[in-house]
C-alpha positions as CSV (number, residue, x, y, z in Angstrom):
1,X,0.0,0.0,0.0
2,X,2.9,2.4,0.7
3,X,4.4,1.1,-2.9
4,X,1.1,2.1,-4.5
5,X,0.3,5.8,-3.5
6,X,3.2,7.2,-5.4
7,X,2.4,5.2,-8.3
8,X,-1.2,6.7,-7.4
9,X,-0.7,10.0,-7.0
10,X,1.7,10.1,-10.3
11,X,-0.9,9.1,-12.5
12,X,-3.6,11.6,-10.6
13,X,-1.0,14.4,-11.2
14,X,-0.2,13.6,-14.5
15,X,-4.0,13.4,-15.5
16,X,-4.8,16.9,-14.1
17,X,-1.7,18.4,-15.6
18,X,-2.5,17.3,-19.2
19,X,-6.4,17.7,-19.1
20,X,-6.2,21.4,-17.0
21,X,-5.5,23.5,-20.0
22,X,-8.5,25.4,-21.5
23,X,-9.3,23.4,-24.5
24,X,-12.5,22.1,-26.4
25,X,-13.7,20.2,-23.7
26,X,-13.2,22.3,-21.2
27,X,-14.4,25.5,-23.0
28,X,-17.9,23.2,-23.5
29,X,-18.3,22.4,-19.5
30,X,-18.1,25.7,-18.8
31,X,-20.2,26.7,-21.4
32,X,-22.9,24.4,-20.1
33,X,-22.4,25.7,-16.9
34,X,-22.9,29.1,-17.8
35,X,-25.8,28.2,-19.7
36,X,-27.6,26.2,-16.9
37,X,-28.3,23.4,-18.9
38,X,-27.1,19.6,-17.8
39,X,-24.2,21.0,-16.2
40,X,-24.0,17.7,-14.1
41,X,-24.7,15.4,-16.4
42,X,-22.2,16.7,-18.8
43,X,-19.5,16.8,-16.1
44,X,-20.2,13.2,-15.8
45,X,-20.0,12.5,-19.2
46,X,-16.9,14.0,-19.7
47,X,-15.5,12.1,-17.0
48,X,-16.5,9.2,-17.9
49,X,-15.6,9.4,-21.6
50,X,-12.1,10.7,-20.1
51,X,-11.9,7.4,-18.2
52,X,-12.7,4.7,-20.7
53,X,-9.7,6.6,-22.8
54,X,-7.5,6.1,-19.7
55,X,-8.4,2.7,-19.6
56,X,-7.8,2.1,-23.2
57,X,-4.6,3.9,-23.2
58,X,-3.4,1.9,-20.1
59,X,-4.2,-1.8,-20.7
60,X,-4.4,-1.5,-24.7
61,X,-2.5,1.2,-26.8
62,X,0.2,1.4,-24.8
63,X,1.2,-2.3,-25.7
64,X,0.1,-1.2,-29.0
65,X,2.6,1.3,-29.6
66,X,0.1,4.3,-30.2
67,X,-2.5,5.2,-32.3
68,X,-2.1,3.8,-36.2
69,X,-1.8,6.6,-38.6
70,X,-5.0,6.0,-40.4
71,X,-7.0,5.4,-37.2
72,X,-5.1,8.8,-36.2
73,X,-5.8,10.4,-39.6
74,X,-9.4,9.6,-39.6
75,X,-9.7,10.9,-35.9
76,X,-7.8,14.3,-36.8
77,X,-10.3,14.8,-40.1
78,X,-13.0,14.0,-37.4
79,X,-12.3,16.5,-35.1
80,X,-11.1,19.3,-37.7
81,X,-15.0,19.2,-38.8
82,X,-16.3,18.9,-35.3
83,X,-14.3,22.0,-34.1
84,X,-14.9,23.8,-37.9
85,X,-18.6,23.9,-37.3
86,X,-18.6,24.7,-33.3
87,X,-16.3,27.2,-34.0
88,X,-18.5,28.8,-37.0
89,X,-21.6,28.6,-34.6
90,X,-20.1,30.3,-31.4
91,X,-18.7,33.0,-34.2
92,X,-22.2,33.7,-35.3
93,X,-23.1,34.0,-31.9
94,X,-20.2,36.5,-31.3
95,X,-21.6,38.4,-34.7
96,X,-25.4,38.1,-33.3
97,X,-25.5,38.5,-29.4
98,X,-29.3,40.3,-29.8
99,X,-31.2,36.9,-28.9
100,X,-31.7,38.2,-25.2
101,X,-34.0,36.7,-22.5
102,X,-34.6,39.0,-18.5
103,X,-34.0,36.9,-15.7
104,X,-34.3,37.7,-12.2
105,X,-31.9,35.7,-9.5
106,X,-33.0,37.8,-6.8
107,X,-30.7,40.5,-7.4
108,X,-32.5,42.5,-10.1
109,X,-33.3,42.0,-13.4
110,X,-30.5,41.1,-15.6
111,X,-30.1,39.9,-19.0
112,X,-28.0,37.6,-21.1
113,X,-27.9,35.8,-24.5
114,X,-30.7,33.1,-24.4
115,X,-29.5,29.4,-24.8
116,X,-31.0,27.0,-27.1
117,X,-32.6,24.8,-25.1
118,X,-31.1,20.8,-25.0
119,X,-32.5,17.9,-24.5
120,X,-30.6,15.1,-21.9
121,X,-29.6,12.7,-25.3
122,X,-28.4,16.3,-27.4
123,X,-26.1,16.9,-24.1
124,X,-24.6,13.5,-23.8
125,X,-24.1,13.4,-27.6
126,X,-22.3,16.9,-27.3
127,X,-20.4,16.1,-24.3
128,X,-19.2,12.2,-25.9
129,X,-18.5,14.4,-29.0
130,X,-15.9,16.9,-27.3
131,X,-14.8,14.2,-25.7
132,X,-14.0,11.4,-28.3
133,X,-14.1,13.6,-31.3
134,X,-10.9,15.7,-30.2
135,X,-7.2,14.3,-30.9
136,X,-5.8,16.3,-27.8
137,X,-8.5,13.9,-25.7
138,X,-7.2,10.8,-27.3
139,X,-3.4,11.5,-27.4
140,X,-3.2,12.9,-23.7
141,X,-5.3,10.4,-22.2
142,X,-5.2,7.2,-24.1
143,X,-1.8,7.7,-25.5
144,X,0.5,9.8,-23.2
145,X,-1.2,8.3,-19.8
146,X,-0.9,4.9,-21.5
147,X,2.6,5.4,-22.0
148,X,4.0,6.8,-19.0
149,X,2.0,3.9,-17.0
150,X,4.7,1.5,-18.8
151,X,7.3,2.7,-16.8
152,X,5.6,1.7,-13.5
153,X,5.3,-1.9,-14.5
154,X,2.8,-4.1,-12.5
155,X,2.3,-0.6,-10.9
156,X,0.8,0.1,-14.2
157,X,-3.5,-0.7,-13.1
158,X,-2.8,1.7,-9.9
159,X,-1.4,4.3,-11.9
160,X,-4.3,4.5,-14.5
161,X,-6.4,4.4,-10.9
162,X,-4.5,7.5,-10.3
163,X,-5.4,9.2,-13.3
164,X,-8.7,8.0,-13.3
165,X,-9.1,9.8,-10.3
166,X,-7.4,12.8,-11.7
167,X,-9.8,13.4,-13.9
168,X,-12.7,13.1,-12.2
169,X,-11.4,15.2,-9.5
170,X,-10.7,17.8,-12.3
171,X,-14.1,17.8,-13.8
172,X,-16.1,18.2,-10.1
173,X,-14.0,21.3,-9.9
174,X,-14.3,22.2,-13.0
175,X,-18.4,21.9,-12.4
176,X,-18.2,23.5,-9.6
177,X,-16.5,26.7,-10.8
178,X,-19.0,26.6,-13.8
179,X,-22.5,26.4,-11.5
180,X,-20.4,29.8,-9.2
181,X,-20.2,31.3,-12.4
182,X,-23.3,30.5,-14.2
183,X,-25.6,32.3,-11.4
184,X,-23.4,35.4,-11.2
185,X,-22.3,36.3,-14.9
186,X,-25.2,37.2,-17.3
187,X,-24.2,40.0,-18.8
188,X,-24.2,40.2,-22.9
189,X,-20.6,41.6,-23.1
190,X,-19.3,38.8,-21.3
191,X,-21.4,36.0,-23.7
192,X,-20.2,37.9,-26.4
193,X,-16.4,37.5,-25.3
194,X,-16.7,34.1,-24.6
195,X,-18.1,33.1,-27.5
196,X,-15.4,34.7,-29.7
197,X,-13.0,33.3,-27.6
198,X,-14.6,29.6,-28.3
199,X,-15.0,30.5,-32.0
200,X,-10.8,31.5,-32.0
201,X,-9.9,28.5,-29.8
202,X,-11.7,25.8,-32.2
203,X,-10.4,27.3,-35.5
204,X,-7.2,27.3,-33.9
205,X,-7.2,23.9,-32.5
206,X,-8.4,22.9,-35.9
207,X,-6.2,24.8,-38.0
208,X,-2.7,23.3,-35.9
209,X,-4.3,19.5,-36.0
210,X,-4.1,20.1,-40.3
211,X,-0.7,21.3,-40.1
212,X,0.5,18.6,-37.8
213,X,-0.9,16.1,-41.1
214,X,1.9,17.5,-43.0
């Protein structure tokens, strides 16, 4: 058991290391949250979806050697369309922030850009979408994780445990600071600069998975 925690709390560290940046996934949890709409459910998703790529990564790809270039290939061109659309819509947002609704949280009427409503299936889809449809997703968890676990040998289960557990602790908080921010942010300015933030970030994210093809 004392053998095991360091092997536990490297894999917990490196999880929340790789998956702590702002990216597409991220960027669509907090989204969600802002939004109140299944901000729970999607935090689960993306958890989950982030495990079952640890788990591959530990106990398959890393044996494998990686990711085959046509299965990566085909998962780049993937997620260059995923993030090319999502990226177009939040820019048309950013172009048309006039859809308004009034709300009132008990601090006075305020006002912010009115979310299309979702449905539970359309949120699980969209959360298994930024989740399995992004290359980062699959090359930090499945492949990275996977490979670093081979240095711990038998240690190897505990330490995708570890960052298993990273990344669920990650998404809570992540949750968390999304629900804090969703009932105090409304204004339109602020919707406005997140969504042309989200529309930069995707076309970006896009633009450097083509060039790595080449």
């Amino acid at each position: 058991m004392v053998l095991a925690f360091p092997t536990f709390s490297a894999g917990m560290l490196l999880s929340m290391s790789l998956i702590m940046a702002i990216g597409p996934q991220n960027a669509h949890v907090l989204r969600m949250g802002l939004q109140r709409q299944h901000l729970w459910l999607t935090v689960a998703v993306c958890a989950l979806a982030d495990v079952v790529l640890i788990g591959l990564g530990v106990l398959g790809l890393a044996q494998l050697g990686g990711l085959s270039d046509k299965m990566l290939g085909a998962l780049v061109g993937a997620g260059v369309l995923f993030l090319g659309v999502y990226g177009w819509q939040a820019f048309q947002r950013f172009l048309k922030p006039q859809a308004m609704v009034a709300l009132n949280d008990g601090a006075g009427d305020q006002t912010r850009q009115a979310p299309t409503p979702l449905t539970q299936r359309q949120a699980i889809l969209s959360a298994l979408a930024f989740s399995w449809l992004n290359p980062h997703a699959w090359i930090d968890t499945a492949v990275l994780i996977g490979t670093a676990s081979l240095a711990y040998g038998q240690g190897s289960t505990v330490f995708g445990l570890g960052a298993a557990t990273g990344s669920l602790v990650w998404f809570l908080l992540l949750g968390a600071a999304a629900f804090w921010l969703g009932r105090r942010l409304n204004s339109l300015h602020l919707w406005r600069l997140l969504d042309g933030a989200v529309a930069l970030m995707m076309w970006a994210t896009a633009g450097w998975l083509i060039a790595s093809l080449f």
